[in-house]
C-alpha positions as CSV (number, residue, x, y, z in Angstrom):
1,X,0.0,0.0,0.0
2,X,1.0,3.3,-0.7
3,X,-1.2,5.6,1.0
4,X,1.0,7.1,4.1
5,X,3.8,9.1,2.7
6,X,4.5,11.7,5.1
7,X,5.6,11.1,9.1
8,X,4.9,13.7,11.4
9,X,8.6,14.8,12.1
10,X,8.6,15.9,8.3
11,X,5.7,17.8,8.3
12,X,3.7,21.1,9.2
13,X,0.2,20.6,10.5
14,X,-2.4,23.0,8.7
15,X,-5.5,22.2,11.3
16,X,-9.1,22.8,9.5
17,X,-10.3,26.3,10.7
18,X,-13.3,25.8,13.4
19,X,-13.4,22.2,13.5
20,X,-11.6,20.6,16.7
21,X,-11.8,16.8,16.6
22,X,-12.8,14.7,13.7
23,X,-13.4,10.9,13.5
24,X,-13.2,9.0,9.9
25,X,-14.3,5.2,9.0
26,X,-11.4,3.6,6.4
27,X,-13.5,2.7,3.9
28,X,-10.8,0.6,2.0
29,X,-9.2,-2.7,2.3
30,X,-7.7,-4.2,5.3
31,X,-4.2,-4.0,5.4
32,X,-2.5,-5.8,8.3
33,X,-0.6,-3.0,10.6
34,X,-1.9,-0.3,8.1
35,X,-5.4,0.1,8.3
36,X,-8.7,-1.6,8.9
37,X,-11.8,-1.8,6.9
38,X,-14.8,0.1,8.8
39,X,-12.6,0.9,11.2
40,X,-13.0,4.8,12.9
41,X,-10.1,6.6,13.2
42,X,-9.2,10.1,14.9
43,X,-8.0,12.5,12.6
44,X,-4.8,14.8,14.5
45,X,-4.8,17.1,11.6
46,X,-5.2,18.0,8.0
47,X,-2.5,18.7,6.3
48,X,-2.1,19.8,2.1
49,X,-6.3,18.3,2.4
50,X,-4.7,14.6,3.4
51,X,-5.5,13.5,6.8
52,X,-3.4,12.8,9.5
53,X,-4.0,9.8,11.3
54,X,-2.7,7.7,14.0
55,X,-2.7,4.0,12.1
56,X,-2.8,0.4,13.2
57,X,1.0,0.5,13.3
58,X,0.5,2.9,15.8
59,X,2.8,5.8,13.7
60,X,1.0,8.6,12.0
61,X,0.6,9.3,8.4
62,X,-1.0,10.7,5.6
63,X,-3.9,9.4,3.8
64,X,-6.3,10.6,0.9
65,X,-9.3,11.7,2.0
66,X,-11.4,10.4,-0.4
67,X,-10.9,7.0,1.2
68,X,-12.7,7.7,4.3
69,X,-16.2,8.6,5.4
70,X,-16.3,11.5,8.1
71,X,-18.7,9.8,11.0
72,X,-18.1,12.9,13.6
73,X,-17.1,16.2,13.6
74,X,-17.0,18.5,16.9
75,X,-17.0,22.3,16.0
């Protein structure tokens, strides 16, 4: 997979303007240590429109949006 391509350490957060926590469901396939299928995640921040989250490998990364489905948003 090919998804995550940016750690933390190497880049600068640019946080969504009035939204404070967001949750996503991976709407992909399952890929062992990566990322689960219908699994909610916690998006840290968004960053170049990717979102930043905290995967099964427990490291953070970078994913396209477009493979998730927003579940919550707290404003």
């Amino acid at each position: 997979m090919t998804y995550f391509l940016l750690n933390a350490t190497k880049a600068k957060a640019e946080l969504r303007i009035g939204i404070k926590k967001m949750k996503v469901k991976w709407l992909g396939k399952t890929d062992f240590l990566v990322l689960t299928n219908n699994k909610i995640y916690d998006v840290i921040s968004i960053e170049s429109g990717w979102y930043r989250i905290i995967d099964d490998s427990g490291d953070d990364y970078l994913y396209p949006p477009d493979m998730f489905e927003i579940v919550e948003e707290d404003k």
